[in-house]
N, C-alpha and C positions, 0 to 999 in steps of 0.2 A: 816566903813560901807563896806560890802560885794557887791562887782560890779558882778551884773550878768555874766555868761561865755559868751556870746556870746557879751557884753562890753566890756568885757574885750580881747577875741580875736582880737575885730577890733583895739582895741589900741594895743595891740601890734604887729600886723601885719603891723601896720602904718608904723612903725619904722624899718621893714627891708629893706634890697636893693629888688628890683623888681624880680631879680631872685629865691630869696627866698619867695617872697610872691607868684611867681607862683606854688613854690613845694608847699605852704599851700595852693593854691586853689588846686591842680592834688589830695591832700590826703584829702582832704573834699568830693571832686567830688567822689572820689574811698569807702568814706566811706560811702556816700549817697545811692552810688550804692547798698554796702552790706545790707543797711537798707531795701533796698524795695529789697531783696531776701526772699525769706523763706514764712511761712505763720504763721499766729498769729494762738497762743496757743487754743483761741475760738474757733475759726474754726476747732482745730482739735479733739473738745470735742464730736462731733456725732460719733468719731471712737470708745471712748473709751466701753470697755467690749467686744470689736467683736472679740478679740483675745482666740479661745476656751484654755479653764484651761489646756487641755495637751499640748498644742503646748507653752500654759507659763509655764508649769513646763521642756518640753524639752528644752524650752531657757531657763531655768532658770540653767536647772544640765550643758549646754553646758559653759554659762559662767563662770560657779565654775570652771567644768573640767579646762577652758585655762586659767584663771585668774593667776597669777604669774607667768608663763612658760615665758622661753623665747628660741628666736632658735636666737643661737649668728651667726648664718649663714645666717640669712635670710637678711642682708644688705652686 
């Protein structure tokens, strides 16, 4: 039988020394975080079409133009 993820974390976080189970709470907390960044994809469907056709065709020939280039100078 397949033990859900979140079963299965608690067991084996059981089983580490204390100092490591605080690095697994510091990288949950830090991923939680990144979860409530951004905004959902719905929310961004009233934008869609407001972008006029020439300004998509200038972004469009700009990223052909830089597309594989590279400036072995710029790091």
């Amino acid at each position: 039988m397949v033990m859900p993820i979140a079963s299965e974390i608690y067991e084996k976080v059981q089983i580490l020394p204390n100092n490591f189970q605080y690095q697994v709470l510091s990288f949950v907390r830090a991923l939680e975080a990144l979860a409530e960044e951004g905004t959902l994809g719905k929310d961004l469907l009233k934008f869609a079409g407001t972008i006029p056709p020439e300004d998509l065709e200038v972004m469009k020939e700009t990223i052909e133009a830089g597309c594989g280039q590279v400036d072995l100078n710029e790091w």
